[in-house]
Structures are given as structure tokens and as C-alpha cells.
N, C-alpha and C positions, 0 to 999 in steps of 0.2 A: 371446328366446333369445340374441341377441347380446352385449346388453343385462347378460346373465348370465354368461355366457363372459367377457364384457372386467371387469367385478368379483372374476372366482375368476381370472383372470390376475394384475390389480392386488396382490390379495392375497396369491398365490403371491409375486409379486417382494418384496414386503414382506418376506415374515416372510424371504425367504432375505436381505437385506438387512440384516434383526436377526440372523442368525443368524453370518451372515459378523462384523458389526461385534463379535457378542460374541466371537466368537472371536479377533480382533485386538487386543482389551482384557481380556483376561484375566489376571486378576491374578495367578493363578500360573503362569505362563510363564517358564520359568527364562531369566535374564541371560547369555545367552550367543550366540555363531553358530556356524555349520556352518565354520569356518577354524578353532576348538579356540585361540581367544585365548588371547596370555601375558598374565598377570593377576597382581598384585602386592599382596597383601591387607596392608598396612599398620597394624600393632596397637598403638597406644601402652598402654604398661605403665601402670599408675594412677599410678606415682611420676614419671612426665614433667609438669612444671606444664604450665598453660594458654598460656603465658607463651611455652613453648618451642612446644607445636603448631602456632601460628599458623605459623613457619616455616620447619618443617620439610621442606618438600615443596620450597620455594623453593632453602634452603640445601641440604640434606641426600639427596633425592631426585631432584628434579631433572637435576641435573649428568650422573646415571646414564644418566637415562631418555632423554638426549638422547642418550648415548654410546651407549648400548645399542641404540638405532633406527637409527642413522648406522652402526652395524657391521653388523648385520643384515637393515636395511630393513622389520623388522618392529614395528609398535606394540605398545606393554606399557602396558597399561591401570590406574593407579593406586585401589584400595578403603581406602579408612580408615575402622577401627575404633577401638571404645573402650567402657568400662563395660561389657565383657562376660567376668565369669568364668567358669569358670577360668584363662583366658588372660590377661587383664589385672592379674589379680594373680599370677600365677606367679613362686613363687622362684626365680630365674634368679642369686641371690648364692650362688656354689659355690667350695669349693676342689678340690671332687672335679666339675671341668665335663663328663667325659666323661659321668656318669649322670645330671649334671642335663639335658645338651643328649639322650639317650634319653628321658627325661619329656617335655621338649621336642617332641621330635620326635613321639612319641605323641598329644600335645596337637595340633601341626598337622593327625596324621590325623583325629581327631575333630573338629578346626575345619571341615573341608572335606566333611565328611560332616554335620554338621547345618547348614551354612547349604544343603547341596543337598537336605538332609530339607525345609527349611524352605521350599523352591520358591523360592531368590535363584539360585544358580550351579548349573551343574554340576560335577560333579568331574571333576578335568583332571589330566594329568602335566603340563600347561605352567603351573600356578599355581605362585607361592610366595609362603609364609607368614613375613611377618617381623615379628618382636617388636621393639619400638622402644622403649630404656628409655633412664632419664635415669643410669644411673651402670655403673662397671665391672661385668663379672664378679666377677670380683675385682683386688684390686689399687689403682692409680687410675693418672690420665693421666702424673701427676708422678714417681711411684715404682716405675711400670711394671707391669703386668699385662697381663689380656685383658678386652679390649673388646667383643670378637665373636664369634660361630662361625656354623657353617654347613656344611652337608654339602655334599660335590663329585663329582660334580653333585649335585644332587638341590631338596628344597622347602622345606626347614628351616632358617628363619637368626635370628640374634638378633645386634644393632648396638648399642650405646651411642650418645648424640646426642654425647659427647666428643668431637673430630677430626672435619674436614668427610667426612671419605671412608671414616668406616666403615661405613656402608651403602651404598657402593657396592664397597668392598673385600668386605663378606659377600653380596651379592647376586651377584656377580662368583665366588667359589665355587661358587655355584648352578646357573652357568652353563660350570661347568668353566674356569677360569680359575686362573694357579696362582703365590704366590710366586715362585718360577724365574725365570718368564718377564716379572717384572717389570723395570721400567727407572727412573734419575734422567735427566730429559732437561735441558739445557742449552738454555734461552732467553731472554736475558741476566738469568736466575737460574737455580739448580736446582731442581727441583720433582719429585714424584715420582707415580708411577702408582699409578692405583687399589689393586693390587694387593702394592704394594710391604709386606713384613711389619714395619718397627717405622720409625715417624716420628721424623724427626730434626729437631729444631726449629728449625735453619737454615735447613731449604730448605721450597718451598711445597710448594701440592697442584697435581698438573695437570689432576685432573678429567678425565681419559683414562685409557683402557688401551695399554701396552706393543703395537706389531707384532706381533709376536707371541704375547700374549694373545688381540688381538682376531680373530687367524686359529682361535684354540682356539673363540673363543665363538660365532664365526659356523659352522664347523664342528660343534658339541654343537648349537646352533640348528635348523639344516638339516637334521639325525637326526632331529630330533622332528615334522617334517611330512614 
């Protein structure tokens, strides 16, 4: 009887053992925590070569992501994508950009709703969706145009890889951040803020935000928890 009792124990802790470990390895568990992470899903357009992606995170994102945490003490978690239309190939060459960036924007809601169909993320108001392309809106860097957009606040942004600091300038949007409150700071060159609206090819980038941008961004931040 003992004998029998300590075998239906053994085997009790077993299967609860299997049942525990399946539940910890479950493949559909969506990528996310209970703290509702900023999450930054990074899309290269099909027309960005290979060439360029390698450093783009380096050059281009980067810069941000470190300004971005130092303002608000919070990490912003980088996803890059690719090869997946409709998004990848999206006509983003407009001269009418207010209704291409509404397709746009339409496009990010249904990004974020099938990768959480598809058991990767949940949907968050702290994500944002940025298209990463290799050329102007319209226009070009030399003859002047637009580079960027991005709604303020919100989760929709599209950057050009032209200028180290346009995805941080349209992410910086996102975040409530705002031409105005940009600055040229002086340190023995001048160099200008993320946010600053048209580059002037004398001075650098400074890869920061203005004082008082970064008072707006840690402010719009702090609303959303």
C-alpha cells in the first residue's frame, strides 16, 4: 500500500512538472510584460539596399535610443522588419503627403493588429511603427523637400536614411517633441538638435534634444504609465 501511494505521488509531481514546463514554453505567448514596453518596430522599405541596413541601427537609430532612455529612464526596445507587404512596398513618393501619410497611418493600425493576431506582440499605445526608406518623400536632400513625417504624438512615422537625424527627428514627433523648442547649440562648432526643422550644411548634428524638448518628451512619456 505504501509501495502504491509513493508511485501515484511520483507520478502526480511528474505530470504537474510537464504541465508547468509546457506552460513556460509555449510558443504562443505573446512578446510582451506586464510594464506595457515602448517598442519600436523598425520597417525597411524594399528600396533600402543591403548595404545600408547593416548600419542603420548603429548610425541612424541608435543615437536616439540612447537619448531617449537618458531623458526618460525608460528602455525602448528595437524590432526590425523586412519582406513584408504591404508595408514594405508602400508608396510613400507623394506630392499630396498629407493622404499618402493617412494610408500610412492606416497601414501601422493593421501592422499591429496582425502581428498580435499572429501571437508575436500585443497591441500597445506605447509602440511605434516606423518605415525606414532609402529616398525623399519628395524632393531630395540637395534641392530640398521632405524626408519625414510623423504624427504628434502618436505611432506613425516614416524617416528617409538621407541626414543622420531623421529618425530621430520623426520619432521625436511621436513623442511630442516640437520644432519651436528646438536649439543650435555651440560647442566649439555648431550643431543642431534632433528636432531642429531644415539642416544647414555648416553645422553638425548633436544627436540630442533641445531642454526643453526633452522636458516635453519625458512629460508625454510619464502620461502613458
Amino acid at each position: 500500500m505504501h509501495a502504491l501511494l509513493k508511485a501515484l505521488l511520483t507520478l502526480a509531481a511528474t505530470l504537474s512538472i510537464n504541465i508547468s514546463a509546457h506552460a513556460l514554453n509555449n510558443d504562443n505567448t505573446l512578446n510582451d510584460d506586464p510594464l506595457n514596453q515602448i517598442r519600436l518596430f523598425a520597417i525597411f522599405h524594399d528600396d533600402v539596399p543591403e548595404s545600408k541596413r547593416s548600419s542603420t541601427y548603429a548610425d541612424h537609430i541608435h543615437p536616439f535610443v540612447v537619448e531617449f532612455e537618458r531623458i526618460t529612464g525608460r528602455k525602448i526596445y528595437v524590432v526590425f522588419d523586412r519582406n513584408r507587404p504591404p508595408y514594405t512596398n508602400f508608396n510613400y513618393k507623394s506630392d499630396d503627403h498629407n493622404k499618402m501619410f493617412e494610408e500610412w497611418e492606416k497601414l501601422t493600425t493593421a501592422y499591429k493588429k496582425e502581428r498580435h493576431e499572429n501571437s508575436e506582440f500585443f497591441v500597445s499605445r506605447n509602440d511605434r511603427i516606423l518605415l525606414i526608406t532609402n529616398d525623399f518623400i519628395n524632393g531630395s536632400p540637395l534641392l530640398g523637400g521632405m524626408g519625414g513625417l510623423a504624427t504628434q504624438p502618436g505611432y506613425s512615422a516614416i524617416a528617409a536614411l538621407e541626414g543622420r537625424q531623421a529618425i530621430g527627428h520623426e520619432l521625436g514627433h511621436t513623442f511630442n517633441a516640437s520644432h519651436d523648442d528646438s536649439e543650435v547649440i555651440y560647442n566649439g562648432w555648431w550643431c543642431e538638435t534632433f528636432m531642429f526643422p531644415t539642416a544647414f550644411l555648416l553645422r553638425s548634428n548633436c544627436y540630442v534634444f533641445s531642454e526643453k524638448n526633452k522636458k516635453r518628451i519625458k512629460a508625454y512619456v510619464d502620461s502613458l504609465y
